[in-house]
C-alpha positions as CSV (number, residue, x, y, z in Angstrom):
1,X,3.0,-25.7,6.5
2,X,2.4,-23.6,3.5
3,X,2.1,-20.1,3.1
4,X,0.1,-17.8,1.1
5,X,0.5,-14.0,1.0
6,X,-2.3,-12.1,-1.1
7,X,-1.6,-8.0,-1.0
8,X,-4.2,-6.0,-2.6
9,X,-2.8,-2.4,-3.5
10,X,-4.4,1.1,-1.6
11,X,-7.0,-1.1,0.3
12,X,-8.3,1.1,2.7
13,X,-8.8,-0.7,6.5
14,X,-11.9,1.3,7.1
15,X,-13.7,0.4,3.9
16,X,-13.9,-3.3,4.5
17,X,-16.9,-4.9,7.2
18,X,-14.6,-6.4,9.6
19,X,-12.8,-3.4,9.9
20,X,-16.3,-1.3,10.9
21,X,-17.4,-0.4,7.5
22,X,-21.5,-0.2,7.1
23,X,-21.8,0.7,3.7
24,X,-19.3,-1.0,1.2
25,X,-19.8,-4.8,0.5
26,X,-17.1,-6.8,1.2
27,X,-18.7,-9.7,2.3
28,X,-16.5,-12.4,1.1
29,X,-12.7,-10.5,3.2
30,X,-15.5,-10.4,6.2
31,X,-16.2,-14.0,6.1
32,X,-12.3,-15.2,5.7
33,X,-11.6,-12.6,8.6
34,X,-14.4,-14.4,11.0
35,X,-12.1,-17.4,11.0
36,X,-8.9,-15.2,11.0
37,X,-7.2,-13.1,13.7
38,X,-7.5,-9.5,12.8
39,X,-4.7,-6.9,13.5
40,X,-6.7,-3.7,14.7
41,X,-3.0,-2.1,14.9
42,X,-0.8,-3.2,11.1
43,X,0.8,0.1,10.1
44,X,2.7,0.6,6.7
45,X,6.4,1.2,7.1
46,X,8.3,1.9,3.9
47,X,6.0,4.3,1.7
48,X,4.8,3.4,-0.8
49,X,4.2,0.6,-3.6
50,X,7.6,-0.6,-4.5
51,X,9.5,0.3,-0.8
52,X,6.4,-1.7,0.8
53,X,7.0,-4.7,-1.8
54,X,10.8,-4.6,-0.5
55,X,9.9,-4.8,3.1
56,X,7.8,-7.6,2.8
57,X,10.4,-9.3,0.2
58,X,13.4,-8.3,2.9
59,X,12.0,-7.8,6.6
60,X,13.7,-4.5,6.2
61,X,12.5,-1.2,6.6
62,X,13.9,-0.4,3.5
63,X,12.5,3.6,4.0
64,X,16.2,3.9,5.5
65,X,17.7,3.1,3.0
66,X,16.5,3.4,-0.6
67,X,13.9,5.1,-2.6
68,X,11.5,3.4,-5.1
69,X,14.2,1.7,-6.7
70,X,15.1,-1.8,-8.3
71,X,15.9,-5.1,-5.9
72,X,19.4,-5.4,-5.9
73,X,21.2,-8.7,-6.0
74,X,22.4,-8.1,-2.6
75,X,19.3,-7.7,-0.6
76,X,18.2,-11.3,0.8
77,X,14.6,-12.1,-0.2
78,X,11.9,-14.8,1.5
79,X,11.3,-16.9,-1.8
80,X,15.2,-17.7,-2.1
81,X,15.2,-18.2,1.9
82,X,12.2,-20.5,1.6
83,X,13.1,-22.3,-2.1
84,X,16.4,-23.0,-0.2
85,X,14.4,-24.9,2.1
86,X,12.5,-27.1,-0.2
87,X,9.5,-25.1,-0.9
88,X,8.1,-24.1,-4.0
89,X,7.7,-20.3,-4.8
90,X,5.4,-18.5,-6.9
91,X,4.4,-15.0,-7.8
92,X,1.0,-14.0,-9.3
93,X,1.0,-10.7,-9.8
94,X,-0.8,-7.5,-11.8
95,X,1.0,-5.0,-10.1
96,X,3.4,-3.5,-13.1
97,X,5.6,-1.7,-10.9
98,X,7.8,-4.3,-8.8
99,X,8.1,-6.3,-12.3
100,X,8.5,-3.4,-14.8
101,X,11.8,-1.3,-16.1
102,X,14.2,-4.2,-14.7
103,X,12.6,-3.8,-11.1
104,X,13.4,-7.8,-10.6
105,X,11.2,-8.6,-7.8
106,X,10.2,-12.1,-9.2
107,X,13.8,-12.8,-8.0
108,X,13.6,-16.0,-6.1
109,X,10.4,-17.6,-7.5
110,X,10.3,-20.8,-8.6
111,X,7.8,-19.3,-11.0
112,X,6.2,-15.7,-11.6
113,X,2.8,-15.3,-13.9
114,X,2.9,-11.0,-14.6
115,X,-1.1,-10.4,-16.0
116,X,-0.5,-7.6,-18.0
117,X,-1.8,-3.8,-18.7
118,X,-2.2,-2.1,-15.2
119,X,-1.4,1.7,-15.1
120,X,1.8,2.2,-16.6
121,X,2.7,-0.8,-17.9
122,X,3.9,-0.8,-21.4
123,X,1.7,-3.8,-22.8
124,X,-0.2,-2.6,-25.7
125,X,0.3,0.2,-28.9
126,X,-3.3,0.6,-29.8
127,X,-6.0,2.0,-30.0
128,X,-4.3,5.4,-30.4
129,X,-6.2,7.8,-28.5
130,X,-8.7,6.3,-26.1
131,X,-11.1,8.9,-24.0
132,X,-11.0,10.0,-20.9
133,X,-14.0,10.4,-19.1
134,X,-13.5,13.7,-17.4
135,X,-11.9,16.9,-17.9
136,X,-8.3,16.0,-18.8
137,X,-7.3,18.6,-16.1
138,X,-8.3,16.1,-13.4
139,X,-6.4,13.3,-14.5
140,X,-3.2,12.9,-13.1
141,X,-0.8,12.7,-15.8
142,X,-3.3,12.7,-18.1
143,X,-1.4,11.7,-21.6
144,X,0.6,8.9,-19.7
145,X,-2.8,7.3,-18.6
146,X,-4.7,7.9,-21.7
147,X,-1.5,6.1,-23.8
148,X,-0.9,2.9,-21.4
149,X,-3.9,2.2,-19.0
150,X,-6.9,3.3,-21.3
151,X,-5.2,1.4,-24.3
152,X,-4.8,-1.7,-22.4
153,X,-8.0,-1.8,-21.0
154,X,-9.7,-0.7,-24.6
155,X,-11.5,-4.2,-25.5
156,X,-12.8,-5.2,-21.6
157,X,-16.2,-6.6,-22.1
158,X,-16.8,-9.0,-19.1
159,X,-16.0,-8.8,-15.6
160,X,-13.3,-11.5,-15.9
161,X,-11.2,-9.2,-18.2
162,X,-10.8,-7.0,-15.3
163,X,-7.3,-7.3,-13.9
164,X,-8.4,-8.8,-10.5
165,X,-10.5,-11.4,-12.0
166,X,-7.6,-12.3,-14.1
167,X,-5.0,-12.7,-11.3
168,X,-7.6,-14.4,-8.8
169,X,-8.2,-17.0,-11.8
170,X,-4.6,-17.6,-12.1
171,X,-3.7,-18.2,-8.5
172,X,-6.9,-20.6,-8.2
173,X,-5.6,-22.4,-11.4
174,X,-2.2,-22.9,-9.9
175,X,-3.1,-23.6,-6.6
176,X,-5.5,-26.3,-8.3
177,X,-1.9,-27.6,-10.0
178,X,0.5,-27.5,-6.7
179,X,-1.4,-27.7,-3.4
180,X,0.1,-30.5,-2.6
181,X,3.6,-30.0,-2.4
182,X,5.0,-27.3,0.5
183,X,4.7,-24.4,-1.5
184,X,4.6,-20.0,-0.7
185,X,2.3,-18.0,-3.0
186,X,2.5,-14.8,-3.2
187,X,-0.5,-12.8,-4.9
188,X,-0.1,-9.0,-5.5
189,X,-3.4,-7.5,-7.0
190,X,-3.0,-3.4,-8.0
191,X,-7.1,-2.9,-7.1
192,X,-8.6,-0.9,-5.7
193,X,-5.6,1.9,-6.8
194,X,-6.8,3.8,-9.2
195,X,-7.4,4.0,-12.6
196,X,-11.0,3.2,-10.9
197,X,-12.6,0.9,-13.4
198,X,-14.9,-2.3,-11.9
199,X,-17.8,-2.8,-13.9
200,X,-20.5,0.0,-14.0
201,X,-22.7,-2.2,-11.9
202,X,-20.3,-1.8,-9.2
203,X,-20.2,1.8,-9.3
204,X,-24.3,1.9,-9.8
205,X,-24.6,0.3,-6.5
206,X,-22.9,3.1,-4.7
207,X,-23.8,6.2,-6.8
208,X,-26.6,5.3,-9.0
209,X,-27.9,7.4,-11.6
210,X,-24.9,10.0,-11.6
211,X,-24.5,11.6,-15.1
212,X,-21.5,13.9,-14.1
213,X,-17.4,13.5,-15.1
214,X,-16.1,10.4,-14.1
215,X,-12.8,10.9,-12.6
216,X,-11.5,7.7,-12.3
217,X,-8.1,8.9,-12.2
218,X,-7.7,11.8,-10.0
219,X,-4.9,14.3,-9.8
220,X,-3.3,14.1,-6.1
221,X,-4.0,17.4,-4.7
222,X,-6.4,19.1,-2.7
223,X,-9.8,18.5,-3.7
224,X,-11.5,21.7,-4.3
225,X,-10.8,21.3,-8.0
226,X,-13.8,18.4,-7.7
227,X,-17.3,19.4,-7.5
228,X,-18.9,17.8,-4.7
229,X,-20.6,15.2,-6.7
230,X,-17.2,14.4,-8.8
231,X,-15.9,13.9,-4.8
232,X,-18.8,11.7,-4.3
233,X,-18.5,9.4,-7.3
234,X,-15.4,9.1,-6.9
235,X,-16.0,7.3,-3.0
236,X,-18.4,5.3,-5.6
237,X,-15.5,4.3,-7.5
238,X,-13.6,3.6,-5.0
239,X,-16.5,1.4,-3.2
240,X,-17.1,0.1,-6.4
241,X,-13.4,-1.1,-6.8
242,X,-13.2,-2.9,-3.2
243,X,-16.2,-4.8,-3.3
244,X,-14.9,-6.2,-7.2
245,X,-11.3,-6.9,-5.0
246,X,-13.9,-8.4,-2.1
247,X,-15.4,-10.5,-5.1
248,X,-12.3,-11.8,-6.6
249,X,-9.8,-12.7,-4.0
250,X,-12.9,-14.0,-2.3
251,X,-12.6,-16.6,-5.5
252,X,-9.0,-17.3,-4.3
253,X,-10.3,-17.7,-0.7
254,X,-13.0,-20.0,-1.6
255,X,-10.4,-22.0,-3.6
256,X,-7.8,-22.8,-0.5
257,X,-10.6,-24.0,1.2
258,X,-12.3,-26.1,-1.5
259,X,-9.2,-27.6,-1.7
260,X,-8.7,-28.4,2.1
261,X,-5.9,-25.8,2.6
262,X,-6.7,-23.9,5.5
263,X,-6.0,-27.1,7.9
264,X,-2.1,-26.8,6.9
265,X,-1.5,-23.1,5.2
266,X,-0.9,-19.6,6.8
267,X,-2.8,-17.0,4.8
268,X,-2.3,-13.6,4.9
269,X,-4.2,-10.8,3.5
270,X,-3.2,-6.9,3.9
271,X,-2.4,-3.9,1.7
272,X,0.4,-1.3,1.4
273,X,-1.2,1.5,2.3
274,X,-4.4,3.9,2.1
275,X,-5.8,6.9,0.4
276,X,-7.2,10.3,1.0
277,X,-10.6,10.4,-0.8
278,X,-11.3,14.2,0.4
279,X,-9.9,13.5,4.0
280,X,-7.8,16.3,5.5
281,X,-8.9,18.3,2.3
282,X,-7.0,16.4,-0.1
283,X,-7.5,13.6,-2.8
284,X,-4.6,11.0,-3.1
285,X,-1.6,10.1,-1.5
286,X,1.0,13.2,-2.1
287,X,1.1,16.4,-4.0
288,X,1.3,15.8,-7.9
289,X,1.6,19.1,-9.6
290,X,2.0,19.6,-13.5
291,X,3.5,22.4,-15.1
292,X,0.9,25.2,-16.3
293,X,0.6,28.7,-17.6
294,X,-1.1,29.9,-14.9
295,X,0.5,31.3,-11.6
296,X,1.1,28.4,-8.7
297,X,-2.0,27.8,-6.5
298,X,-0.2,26.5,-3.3
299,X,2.8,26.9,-1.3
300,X,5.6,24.3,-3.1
301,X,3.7,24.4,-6.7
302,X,5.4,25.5,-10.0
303,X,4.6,27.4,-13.1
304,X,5.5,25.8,-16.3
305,X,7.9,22.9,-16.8
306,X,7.2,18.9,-15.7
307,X,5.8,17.1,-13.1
308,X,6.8,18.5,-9.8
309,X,5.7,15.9,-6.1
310,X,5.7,16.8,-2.2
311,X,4.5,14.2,0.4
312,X,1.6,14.4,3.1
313,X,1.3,13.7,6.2
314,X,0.7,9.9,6.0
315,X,-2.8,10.1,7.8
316,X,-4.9,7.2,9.5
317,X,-6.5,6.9,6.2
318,X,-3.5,5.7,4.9
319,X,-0.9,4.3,7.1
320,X,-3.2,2.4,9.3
321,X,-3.6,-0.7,7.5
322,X,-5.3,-4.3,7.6
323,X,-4.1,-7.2,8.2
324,X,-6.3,-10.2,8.3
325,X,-4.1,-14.2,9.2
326,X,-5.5,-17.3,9.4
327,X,-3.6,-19.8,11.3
328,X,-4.2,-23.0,11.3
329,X,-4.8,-24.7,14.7
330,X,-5.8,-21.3,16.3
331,X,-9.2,-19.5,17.3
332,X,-10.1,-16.9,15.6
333,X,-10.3,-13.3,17.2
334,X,-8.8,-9.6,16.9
335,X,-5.6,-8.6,18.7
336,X,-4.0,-5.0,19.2
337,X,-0.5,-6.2,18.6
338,X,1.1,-3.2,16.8
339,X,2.7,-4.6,13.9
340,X,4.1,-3.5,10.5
341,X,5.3,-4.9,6.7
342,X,8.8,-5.8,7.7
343,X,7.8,-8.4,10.5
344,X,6.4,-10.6,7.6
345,X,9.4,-12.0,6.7
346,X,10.6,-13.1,9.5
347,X,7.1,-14.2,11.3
348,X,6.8,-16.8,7.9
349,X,10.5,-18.4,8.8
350,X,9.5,-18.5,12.6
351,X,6.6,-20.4,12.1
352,X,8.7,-22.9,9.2
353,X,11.3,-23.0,12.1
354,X,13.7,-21.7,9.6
355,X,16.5,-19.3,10.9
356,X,16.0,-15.5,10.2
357,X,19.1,-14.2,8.0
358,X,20.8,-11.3,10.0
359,X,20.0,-8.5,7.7
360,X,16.4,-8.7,8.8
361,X,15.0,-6.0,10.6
362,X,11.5,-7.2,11.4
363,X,10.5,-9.2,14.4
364,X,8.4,-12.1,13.7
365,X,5.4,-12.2,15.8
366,X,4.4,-15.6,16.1
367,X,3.5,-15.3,19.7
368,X,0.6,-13.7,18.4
369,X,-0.7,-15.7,15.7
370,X,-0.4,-18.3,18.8
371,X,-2.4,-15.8,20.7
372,X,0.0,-16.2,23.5
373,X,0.7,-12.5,23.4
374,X,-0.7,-9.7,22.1
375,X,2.3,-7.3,22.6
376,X,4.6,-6.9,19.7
377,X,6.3,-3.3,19.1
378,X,6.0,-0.7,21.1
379,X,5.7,2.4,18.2
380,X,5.2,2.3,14.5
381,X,6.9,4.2,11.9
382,X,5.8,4.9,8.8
383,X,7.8,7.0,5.9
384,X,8.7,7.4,2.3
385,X,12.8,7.9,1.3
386,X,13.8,8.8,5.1
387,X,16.9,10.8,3.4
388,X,14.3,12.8,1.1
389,X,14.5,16.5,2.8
390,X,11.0,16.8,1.9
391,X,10.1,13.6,3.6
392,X,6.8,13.7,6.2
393,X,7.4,10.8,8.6
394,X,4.4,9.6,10.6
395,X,5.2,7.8,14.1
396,X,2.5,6.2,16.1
397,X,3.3,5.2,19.7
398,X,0.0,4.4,22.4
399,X,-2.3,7.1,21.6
400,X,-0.4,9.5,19.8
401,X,0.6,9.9,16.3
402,X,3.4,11.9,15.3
403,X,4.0,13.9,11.7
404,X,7.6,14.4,12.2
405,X,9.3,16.9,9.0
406,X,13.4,16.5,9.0
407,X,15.6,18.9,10.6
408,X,17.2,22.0,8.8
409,X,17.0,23.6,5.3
410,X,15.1,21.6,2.8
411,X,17.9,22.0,0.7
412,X,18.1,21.9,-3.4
413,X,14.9,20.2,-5.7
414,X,16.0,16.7,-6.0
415,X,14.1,13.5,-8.2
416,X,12.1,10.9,-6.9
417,X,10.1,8.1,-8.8
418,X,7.2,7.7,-5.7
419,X,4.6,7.0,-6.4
420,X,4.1,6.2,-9.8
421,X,7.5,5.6,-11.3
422,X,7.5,8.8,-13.1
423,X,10.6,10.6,-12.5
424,X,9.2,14.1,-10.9
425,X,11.3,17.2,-9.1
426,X,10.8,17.7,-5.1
427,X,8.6,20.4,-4.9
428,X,8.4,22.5,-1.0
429,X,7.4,20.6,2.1
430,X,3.8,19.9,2.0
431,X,4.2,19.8,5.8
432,X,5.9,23.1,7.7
433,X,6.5,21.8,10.7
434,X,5.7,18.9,13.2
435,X,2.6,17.6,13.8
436,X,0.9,16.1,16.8
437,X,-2.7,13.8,17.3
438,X,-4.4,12.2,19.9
439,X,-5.7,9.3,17.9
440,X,-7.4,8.4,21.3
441,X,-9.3,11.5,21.8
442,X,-9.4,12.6,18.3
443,X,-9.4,9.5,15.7
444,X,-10.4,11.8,12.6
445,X,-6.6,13.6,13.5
446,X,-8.5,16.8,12.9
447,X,-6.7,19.0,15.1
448,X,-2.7,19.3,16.1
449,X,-1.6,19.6,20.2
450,X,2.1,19.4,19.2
451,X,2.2,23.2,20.9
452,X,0.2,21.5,24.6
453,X,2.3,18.2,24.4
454,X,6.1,18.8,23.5
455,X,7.2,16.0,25.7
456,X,5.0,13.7,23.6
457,X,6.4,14.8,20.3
458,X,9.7,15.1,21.5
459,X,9.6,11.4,22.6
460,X,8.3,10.1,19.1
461,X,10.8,11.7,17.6
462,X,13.2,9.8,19.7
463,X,11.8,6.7,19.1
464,X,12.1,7.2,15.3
465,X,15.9,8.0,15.6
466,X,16.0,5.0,17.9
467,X,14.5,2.6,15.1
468,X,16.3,4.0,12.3
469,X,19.8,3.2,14.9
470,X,18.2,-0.3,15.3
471,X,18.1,-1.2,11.6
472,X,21.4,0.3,10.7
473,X,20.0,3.9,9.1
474,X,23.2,6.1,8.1
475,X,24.5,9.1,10.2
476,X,23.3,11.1,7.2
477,X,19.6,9.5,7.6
478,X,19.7,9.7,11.4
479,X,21.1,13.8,11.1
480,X,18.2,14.5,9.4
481,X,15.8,13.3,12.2
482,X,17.5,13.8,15.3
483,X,16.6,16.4,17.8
């Protein structure tokens, strides 16, 4: 059996068809999901790019313990499990930051093809100072987007120069070249995250005729500094980038089964996690605060100096994720199996009969891609760093979700690399104190009941100290969260 694994970075569930979406066209994910089981219930664990990347590399939840940090030689990984085992192992891949600054997560492939010039990645020296769009102001980290994205992307003319189009074309092109030896692919497209930039005709089918900024980058903070149409163009943008993912990775989709794949290969689509596109008041997926003359505009912000980060409450909008499988052999259907990044891993060497190394954490659900089951875990959790004092921890259990802060005194600024790889102070808790939703009664999460149901946050916050003791978190990690 082969396996392919396509992740598609900041995909939100809720703006793709099969997931309820009206309004966005995603036509091609709906159609490969209509022969597929569809998770209703995939939640992100480790937070965000690079810790998600580990956990699906690992089968760890790797939020217990590291940052966003390089692959270490002494984490097991699933191509070196499965090259080990005869198959061959590739890596397509636009997203810079899990191949970047010595980050080493081709480790393992057979092969890895890196398509150069997303976000940050240091590809090109020229032309010296491309445009922005917008106001400068609005851009998060304006000169370091305008020096490596803008530059990078500086002679685009056609829709197949756009970093999607050229990752889908060189999975289909090795796929053509190696389908018929056992082989794992691994696809990791950084669209829809921003910088927004699909084709205007994209964008014109969402918001047509808008002459305002384009702020195809936006600074992570609350969004009051947009104007309501900015906010609205920039859903466009977002639309617009989705349904050029839909488009693209539809092409790779189309190619497995042109080439008579699907009667032998697991595929598996899903992202990392969401985003806030004005949401819960905000715009992103954390704080991001630059230095400034002018006087701090929220609790946690500073005056002057460099870039400064706190973490949100990881919201529906961005912890509940998709996950779309195709087995073959099996009906199609939905399931509410709760299931999260880690249990990858460790479901791909279940079905290849393959033993699970020891360090994994995840739990391989293969009883439900055999729809024999549809229970799995029993609560989700969700986090960045979990020994980051200024850490917001969601924990979803039957209908509640928990936003669980750490015990005690935030303690002294420290550094963290999230979610950019930019090396920014900790700023104050974005989140004062524990939060509590009823994701039955209130899916929106629009208004907190932690004060009428202790017992209910009390007992999420056990279950997160009871996972973080099940994967072997430190007594400094566990402190932190323990009642």
């Amino acid at each position: 059996m082969n396996f392919i694994l396509i992740v598609s970075d900041t995909l939100r569930r809720d703006h793709l068809g099969c997931y309820g979406n009206s309004w966005i066209h995603t036509e091609h994910l709906d159609r490969f999901a209509s022969k597929s089981l569809v998770f209703d219930r995939a939640y992100s664990a480790s937070f965000p790019t690079v810790p998600n990347r580990r956990d699906i590399m690992t089968g760890r939840l790797t939020a217990a313990y590291t940052d966003w940090a390089p692959l270490t030689s002494q984490e097991t990984v699933l191509a070196e499990v499965l090259g080990r085992h005869g198959y061959t192992t590739m890596m397509v891949c636009d997203c810079p930051h899990i191949l970047e600054n010595g980050y080493g997560f081709d480790r393992g492939f057979d092969g890895f093809e890196w398509i150069r010039g997303q976000e940050s990645d240091r590809w090109r020296t020229s032309p010296e100072t491309p445009a922005h769009a917008c106001d400068p102001g609005k851009i998060r980290n304006p000169d370091w987007i305008q020096r490596r994205h803008r530059r990078n992307v500086a002679d685009r003319r056609y829709e197949r120069d756009t970093f999607v189009a050229r990752t889908a074309t060189a999975a289909c092109e090795w796929l053509q070249d190696n389908y018929r030896q056992p082989f794992f692919l691994y696809v990791d497209t950084f669209d829809p995250h921003e910088p927004w930039d699909a084709p205007q005709w994209y964008v014109d089918r969402y918001d047509p005729g808008y002459t305002g900024q384009v702020v195809d980058y936006p600074r992570y903070d609350y969004c009051d500094y947009l104007t309501p149409d900015e906010l609205r163009h920039c859903r466009a943008l977002y639309a617009a980038e989705v349904t050029l993912v839909d488009r693209w990775v539809g092409r790779v989709l189309q190619q497995i089964e042109d080439l008579g794949l699907l009667d032998d290969t697991v595929v598996m689509l899903t992202t990392d996690h969401g985003f806030l596109l004005g949401e819960h008041g905000f715009i992103g997926k954390s704080l991001i605060t630059a230095g400034a003359a002018e006087q701090p505009r929220r609790p946690g912000e500073r005056a002057g100096g460099g870039l400064t980060m706190s973490y949100i409450p990881l919201y529906e909008e961005i912890a509940h994720i998709p996950l779309i499988v195709h087995r073959p052999g099996v009906n199609a259907g939905r399931t509410n199996a709760l299931v999260q990044p880690p249990d990858l891993m460790p479901t791909i060497l279940d079905l290849t009969g393959i033993p699970i190394p020891e360090s994994v954490d995840g739990i391989p659900f293969g009883p439900v891609l055999r729809r024999e089951s549809d229970d799995h875990r029993t609560f989700a959790v969700s986090a960045p760093y979990l020994a980051n004092p200024t850490a917001a921890v969601t924990v979803v259990k039957g209908r509640w979700t928990a936003v669980l802060t750490p015990n005690g005194p935030q303690g002294e600024a420290g550094r963290d690399r999230a979610v950019d790889g930019v090396t920014k102070e900790t700023a104050g808790r974005a989140v004062p104190a524990d939060l509590l939703f009823d994701i039955a009664a209130d899916p929106q999460q629009g208004t907190d009941v932690s004060a009428e149901h202790p017992d209910a946050l009390s007992d999420l916050r056990s279950a997160l100290v009871a996972e973080l003791t099940r994967v072997g978190a430190s007594e400094d990690v566990v402190r932190l969260w323990r009642e």
